[in-house]
C-alpha positions, -999 to +999 in steps of 0.1 A: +342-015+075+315-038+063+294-057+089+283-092+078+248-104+089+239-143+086+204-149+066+184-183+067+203-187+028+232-171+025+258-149+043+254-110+030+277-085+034+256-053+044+280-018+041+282+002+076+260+030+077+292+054+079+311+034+049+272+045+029+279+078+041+317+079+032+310+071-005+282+094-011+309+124+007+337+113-013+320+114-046+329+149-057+296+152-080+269+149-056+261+178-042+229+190-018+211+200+013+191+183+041+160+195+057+150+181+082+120+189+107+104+169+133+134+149+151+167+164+151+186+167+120+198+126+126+204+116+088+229+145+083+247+141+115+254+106+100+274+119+067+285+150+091+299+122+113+319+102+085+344+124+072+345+143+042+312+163+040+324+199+029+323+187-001+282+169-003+268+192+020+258+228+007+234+230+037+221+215+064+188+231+084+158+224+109+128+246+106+113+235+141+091+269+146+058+267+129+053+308+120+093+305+109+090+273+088+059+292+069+081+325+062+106+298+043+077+272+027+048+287+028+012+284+053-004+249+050-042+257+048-047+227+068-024+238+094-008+204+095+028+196+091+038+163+090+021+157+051+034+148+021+020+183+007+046+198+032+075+174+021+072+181-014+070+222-007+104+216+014+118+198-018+111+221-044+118+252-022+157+234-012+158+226-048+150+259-062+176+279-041+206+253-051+199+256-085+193+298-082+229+301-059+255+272-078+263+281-117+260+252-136+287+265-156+309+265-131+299+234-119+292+215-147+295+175-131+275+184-102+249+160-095+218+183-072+201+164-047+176+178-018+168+155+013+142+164+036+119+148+060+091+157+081+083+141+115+064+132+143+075+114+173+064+097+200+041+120+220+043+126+256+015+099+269+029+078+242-005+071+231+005+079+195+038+062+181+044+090+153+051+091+116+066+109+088+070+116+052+107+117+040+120+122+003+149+123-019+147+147-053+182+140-070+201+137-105+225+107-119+231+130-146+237+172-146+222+169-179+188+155-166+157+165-152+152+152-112+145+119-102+125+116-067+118+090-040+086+100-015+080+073+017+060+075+041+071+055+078+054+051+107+072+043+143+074+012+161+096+023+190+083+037+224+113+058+231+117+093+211+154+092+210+153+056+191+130+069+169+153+092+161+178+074+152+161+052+135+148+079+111+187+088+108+196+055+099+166+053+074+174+085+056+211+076+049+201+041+033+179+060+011+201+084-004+229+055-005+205+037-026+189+062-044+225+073-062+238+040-058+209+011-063+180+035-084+190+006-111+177-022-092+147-006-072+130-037-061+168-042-044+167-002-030+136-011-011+150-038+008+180-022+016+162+006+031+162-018+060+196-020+065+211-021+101+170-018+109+144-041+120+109-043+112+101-037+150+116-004+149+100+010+114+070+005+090+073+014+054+036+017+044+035+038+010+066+043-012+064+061-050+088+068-077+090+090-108+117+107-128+137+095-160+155+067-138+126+051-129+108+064-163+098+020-163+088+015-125+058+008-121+043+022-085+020-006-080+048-030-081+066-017-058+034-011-034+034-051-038+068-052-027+065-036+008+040-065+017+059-090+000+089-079+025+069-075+058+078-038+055+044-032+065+006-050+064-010-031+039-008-009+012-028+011-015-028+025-045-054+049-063-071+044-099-043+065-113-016+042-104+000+054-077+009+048-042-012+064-019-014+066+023-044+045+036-045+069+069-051+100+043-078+079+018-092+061+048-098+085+079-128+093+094-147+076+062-174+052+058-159+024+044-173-002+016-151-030+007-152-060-014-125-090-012-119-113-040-094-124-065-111-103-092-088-129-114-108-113-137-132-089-124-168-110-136-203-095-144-209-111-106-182-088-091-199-056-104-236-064-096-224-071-063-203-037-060-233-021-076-264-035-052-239-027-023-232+003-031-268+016-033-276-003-003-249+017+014-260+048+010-294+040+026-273+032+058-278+055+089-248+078+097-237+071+062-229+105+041-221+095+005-197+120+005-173+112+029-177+071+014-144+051+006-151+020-018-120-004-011-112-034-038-087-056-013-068-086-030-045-108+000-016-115-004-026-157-005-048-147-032-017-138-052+009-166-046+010-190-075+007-229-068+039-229-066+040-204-033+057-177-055+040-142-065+030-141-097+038-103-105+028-104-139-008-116-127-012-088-098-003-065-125-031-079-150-056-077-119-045-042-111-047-028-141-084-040-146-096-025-110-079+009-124-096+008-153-131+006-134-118+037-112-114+018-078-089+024-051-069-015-044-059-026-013-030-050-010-031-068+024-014-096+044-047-099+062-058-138+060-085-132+082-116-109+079-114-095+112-079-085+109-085-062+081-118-049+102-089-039+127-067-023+102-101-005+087-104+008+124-075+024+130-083+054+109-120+050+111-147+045+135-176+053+111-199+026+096-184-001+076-196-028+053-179-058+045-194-075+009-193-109+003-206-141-011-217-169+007-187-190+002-169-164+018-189-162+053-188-200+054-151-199+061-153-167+083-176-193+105-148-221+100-132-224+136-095-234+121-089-200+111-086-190+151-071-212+164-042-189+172-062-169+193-063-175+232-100-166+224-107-185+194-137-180+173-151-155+200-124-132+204-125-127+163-156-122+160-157-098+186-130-081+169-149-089+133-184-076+141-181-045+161-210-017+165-209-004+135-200-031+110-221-055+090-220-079+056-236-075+028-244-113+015-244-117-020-261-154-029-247-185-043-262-217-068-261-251-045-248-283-056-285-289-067-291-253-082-310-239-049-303-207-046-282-199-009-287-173+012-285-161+051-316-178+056-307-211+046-269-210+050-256-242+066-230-236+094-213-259+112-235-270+147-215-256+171-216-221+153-252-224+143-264-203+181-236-175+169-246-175+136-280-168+146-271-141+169-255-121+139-281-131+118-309-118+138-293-085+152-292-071+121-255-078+114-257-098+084-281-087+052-290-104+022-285-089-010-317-085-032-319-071-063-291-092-082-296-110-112-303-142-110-287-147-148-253-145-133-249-167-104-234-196-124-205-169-136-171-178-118-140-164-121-122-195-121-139-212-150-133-180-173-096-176-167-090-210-175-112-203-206-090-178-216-057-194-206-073-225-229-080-198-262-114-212-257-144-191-268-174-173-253-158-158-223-163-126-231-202-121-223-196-133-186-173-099-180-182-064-180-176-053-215-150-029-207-130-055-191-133-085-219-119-055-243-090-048-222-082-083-220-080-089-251-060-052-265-036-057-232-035-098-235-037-104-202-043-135-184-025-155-209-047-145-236-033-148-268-054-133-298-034-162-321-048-187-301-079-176-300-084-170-340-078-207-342-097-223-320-139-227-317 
């Protein structure tokens, strides 16, 4: 049975979730367990459900207990459960023990997979919606080594047994498309959402690895959760990988510069760099419990033509991972929404960095007009007790140097802006150098794109030399041997 679904383009035939179930049971290679703990065992009861699982499922089991799910996969020093630490201890434990009790040479066309999740559900008060880490560690081939799929999701529902079965629902598109779609994983990811709705789940960190996806890159597909609405936010680590913004971002003072480092310029790092030691000087700041967050909106990566340009996100990406930061990819258009976002895993100090161009459209009044509030409501959203900006100067038309002192607002925003000002909620940056405030990041891509020369001075020197080894940006070292 296949269930058709009507799109704003085209009409696309979506299998049932027991027709996804059907194929993976009747395919006499793939064989494996489920572990599931947290909220039932929902994604097995779906292939126990279609028919034909005696020969798929090897095991199925729910370690509820805390003391007995230690005895099988060890004590978490933390004492927490629901962590991607835990979920990959389940995997390699349930793929260990198939691999110690079926003989490969008596099974040699088996295809090994281990499924497991662990979850949190709605609590009692329903004050917390619940999340959970889920996985898939699988072969396409007896002859090679694992392939693996780690999410993490976060709830949307208010009701424990939806949650539930949206978690069931979840898990079966994953292994369907993990043995079915690991070719085409840009097309796995949205097909995780089959039969769901973005109301009911949030995708918010996703990573691959293995020979299958031996070319996926994790950044990539980081962009492609906020490219599909799966969720608002994502970010990934100097190292290249996906990583959960509630784990890098809780309970730390937070740092963060917005741009469209498109390249990073010598006026991007002075300004990370007087920030950062104006940062520690903060009260209530300790350095070592300090998050420094690059964050690049999704606007700032659409193309003129509306499109994402995923060969320039890459370019930029690479870059910030070569300086060692940790990238945030965001559908936040507005400031204060990504304040809000900062806020829901931290309530200690934050700092936003800027330049001045930057606060003059935070003070622009068409940016709110969504709100029943308007300018007010963001900004008391925006500037909260324990947030300011750090303002990093601009050249005039005329050369004079801008700061917060002799920014020009509009009128009706000039007694607001003055309020900020004054109560200590916007500083001016000091020790920059004033050699560099005619450096913009628009005029050197397009002399790079153009082969033109002298570019390189105006960017850290680590950065003009991985431009020009990687070409990115357009740069072409042909071009630029033949022209002045």
């Amino acid at each position: 049975m296949e269930i058709t679904l009507k799109g704003d383009a085209q009409m696309k035939s979506v299998p049932s979730l027991k027709d996804k179930a059907l194929r993976i049971n009747l395919n006499e290679n793939i064989y494996g367990t489920f572990a599931e703990i947290g909220a039932g065992q929902e994604t097995v009861r779906q292939f126990f459900r279609a028919g034909g699982a005696s020969g798929t499922i090897a095991k199925a089991m729910s370690a509820y207990d805390k003391s007995f799910s230690d005895a099988i996969y060890g004590i978490e020093n933390d004492r927490r459960y629901v962590t991607e630490n835990r979920l990959r201890k389940m995997l390699t434990h349930e793929v260990r023990l198939i691999e110690e009790r079926i003989s490969r040479d008596d099974n040699p066309n088996k295809m090994f997979f281990s499924y497991a999740n662990t979850v949190s559900t709605i609590d009692f008060a329903k004050r917390y919606k619940g999340h959970g880490w889920m996985g898939l560690r699988y072969q396409i081939d007896p002859n090679e080594a694992y392939n693996e799929i780690i999410l993490h999701l976060r709830f949307k529902e208010s009701d424990a047994r939806l949650q539930q079965e949206t978690l069931g629902k979840l898990g079966t598109n994953l292994i369907y498309g993990a043995f079915y779609k690991h070719n085409q994983p840009k097309k796995l990811l949205r097909y995780l959402y089959d039969h769901l709705s973005k109301d009911q789940i949030e995708i918010d960190t996703i990573n691959f690895s293995g020979p299958v996806f031996k070319d996926v890159d994790n950044r990539l597909m980081s962009l492609q959760l906020v490219k599909n609405g799966m969720t608002d936010a994502v970010m990934f680590a100097p190292d290249g990988n996906n990583v959960l913004p509630a784990r890098v971002l809780y309970k730390k003072n937070i740092l963060a510069f917005r741009g469209s480092f498109r390249p990073v310029t010598r006026v991007n790092v002075d300004m990370y760099e007087n920030s950062f030691e104006m940062f520690k000087k903060e009260n209530k700041v300790d350095i070592e419990k300090t998050q420094v967050v690059f964050e690049i909106t999704l606007s700032n990566l659409r193309a003129s033509g509306g499109e994402i340009d995923e060969q320039d996100f890459m370019d930029r990406a690479r870059l910030l991972c070569s300086l060692g930061q940790t990238v945030l990819i965001s559908n936040f258009q507005e400031y204060y929404k990504l304040v809000e976002y900062f806020s829901l895993y931290s309530k200690k100090r934050m700092v936003l960095s800027m330049g001045v161009n930057n606060l003059i459209d935070i003070f622009d009044q068409k940016y709110y007009r969504h709100l029943s509030g308007g300018i007010l409501e963001a900004f008391g959203k925006l500037f909260h007790k324990d947030l300011k900006v750090y303002l990093y100067p601009m050249l005039g038309e005329d050369g004079e140097l801008i700061t917060s002192e002799n920014l020009k607002v509009h009128p009706r925003m000039k007694e607001l802006y003055k309020y900020f000002k004054y109560t200590g909620k916007l500083v001016d940056i000091q020790n920059y150098k004033p050699e560099i405030l005619n450096i913009f990041s628009r005029k050197v891509l397009k002399m790079i794109n153009s082969g033109k020369a002298g570019w390189e001075p105006l960017l850290p020197e680590v950065v003009s030399e991985m431009i020009k080894d990687k070409q990115l940006f357009g740069y072409s070292k042909k071009e630029a041997l033949t022209k002045p």
